[in-house]
C-alpha positions in Angstrom: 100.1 185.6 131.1 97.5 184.3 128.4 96.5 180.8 128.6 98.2 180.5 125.0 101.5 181.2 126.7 101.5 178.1 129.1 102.5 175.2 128.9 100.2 172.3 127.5 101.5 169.8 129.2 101.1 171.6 132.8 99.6 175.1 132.4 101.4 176.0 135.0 104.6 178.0 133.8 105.5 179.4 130.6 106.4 177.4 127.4 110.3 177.7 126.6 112.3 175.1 125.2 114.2 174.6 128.7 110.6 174.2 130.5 109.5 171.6 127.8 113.0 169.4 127.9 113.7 170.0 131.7 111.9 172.0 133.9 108.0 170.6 133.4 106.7 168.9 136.3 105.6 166.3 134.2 109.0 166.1 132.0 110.5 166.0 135.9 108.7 163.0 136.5 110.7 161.4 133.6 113.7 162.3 134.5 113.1 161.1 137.9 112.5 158.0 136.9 115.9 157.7 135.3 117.6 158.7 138.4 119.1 162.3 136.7 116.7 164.9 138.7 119.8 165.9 140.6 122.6 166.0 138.0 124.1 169.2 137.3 123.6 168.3 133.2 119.8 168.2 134.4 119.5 171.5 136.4 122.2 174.0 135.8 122.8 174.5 132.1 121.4 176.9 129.7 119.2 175.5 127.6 121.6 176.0 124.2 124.1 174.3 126.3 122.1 171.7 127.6 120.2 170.6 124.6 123.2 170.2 122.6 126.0 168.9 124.7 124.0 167.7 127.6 121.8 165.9 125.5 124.0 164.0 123.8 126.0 163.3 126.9 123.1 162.2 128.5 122.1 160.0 125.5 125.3 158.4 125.6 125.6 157.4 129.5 122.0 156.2 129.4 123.0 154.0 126.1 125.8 152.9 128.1 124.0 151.8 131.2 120.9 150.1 128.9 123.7 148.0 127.4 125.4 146.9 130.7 121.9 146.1 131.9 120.9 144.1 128.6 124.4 141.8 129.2 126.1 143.9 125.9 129.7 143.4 127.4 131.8 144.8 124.3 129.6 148.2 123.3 130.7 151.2 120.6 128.6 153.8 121.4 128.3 156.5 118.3 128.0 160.0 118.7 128.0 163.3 115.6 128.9 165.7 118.6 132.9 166.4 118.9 132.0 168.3 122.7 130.5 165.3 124.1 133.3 162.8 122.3 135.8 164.9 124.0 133.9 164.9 127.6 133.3 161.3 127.1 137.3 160.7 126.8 138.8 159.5 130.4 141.8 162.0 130.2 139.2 165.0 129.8 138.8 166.7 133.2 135.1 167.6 133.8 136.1 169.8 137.1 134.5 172.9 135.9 131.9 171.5 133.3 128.4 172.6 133.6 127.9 168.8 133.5 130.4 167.3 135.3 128.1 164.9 137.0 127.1 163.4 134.1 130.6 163.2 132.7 131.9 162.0 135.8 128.7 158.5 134.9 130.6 158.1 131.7 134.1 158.1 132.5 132.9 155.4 135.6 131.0 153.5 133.4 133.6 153.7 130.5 135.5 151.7 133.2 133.5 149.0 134.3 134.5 145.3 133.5 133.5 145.4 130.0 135.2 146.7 126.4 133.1 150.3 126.0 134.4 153.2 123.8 133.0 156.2 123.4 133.1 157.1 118.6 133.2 160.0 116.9 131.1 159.5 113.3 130.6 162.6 111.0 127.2 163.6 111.0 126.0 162.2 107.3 126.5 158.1 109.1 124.3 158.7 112.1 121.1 157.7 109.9 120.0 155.6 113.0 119.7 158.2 115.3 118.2 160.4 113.0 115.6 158.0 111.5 114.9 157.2 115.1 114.2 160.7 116.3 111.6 161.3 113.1 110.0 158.2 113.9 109.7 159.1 118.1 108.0 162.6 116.4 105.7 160.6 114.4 104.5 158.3 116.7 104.0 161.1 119.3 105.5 159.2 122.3 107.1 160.8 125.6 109.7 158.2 126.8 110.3 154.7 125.5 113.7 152.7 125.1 113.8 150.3 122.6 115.4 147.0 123.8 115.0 145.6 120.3 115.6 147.4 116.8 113.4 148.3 114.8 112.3 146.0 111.7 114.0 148.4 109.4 117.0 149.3 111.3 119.5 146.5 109.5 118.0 147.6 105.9 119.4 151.2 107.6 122.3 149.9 108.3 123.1 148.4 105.4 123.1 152.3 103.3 125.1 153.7 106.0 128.1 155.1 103.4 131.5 153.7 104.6 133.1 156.3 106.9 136.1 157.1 109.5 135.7 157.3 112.9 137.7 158.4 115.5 137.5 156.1 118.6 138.1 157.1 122.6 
């Protein structure tokens, strides 16, 4: 294997989208760090699978659990993807999900002694997520949680085009 094949980050194996989101030592140590090395969502999907649904089901249990820590006690969280909405919803049964771990955190969560719900926008109104995701590519940062928004996020906000939703 050429040295041009290999990762940057470890050099050690060779660069696919799985090893870069998942499987690099050094994206392990991340994911360690957030307690998810042993989910299923982190080690036994596909990596189609896995970016698309997994991700976003990851993004919304670890929103979830930043706004229980942060005192939030009545949280909307907003997902674009109708296979995570769906897994999110407490009557879906996650017994032979790739990610049923991960599903499993939600629907607990979900539960706690707070007012959480899981929304379904269409794509076009999740300008946050998408401004945030540009920005996190332009700054060239691994892992950082904002505890704050951003200083343009209400001006954001405020050109979101009125939309339905459908709610857990």
């Amino acid at each position: 294997m050429s040295p041009s094949e290999l990762c940057p980050r470890c050099n050690l194996y060779s660069k696919t989208i799985l090893h870069f989101l998942r499987d690099c030592p050094l994206v392990r140590l991340i994911w360690d760090h957030m307690k998810l090395s042993s989910l299923d969502v982190v080690q036994a999907m596909d990596a189609k699978r896995w970016f698309w649904c997994g991700g976003e089901l990851f993004a919304i249990w670890r929103g979830l659990s930043l706004a229980w820590e942060c005192g939030f006690r009545d949280v909307s969280c907003e997902t674009d993807s109708l296979d995570a909405f769906l897994a999110a919803q407490l009557h879906f049964n996650p017994e032979h999900a790739a990610d049923t771990d991960l599903i499993m955190k939600i629907h607990e969560i979900i539960q706690w002694n707070w007012n959480a719900e899981v929304v379904l926008i269409q794509r076009t109104a999740n300008i946050v997520a998408n401004y945030l995701a540009k920005r996190a590519i332009d700054m060239n940062v691994g892992y950082m949680e904002l505890l704050e928004p951003l200083s343009n996020m209400h001006t954001l906000l405020c050109d979101v085009p009125s939309t339905s939703v459908m709610k857990s």
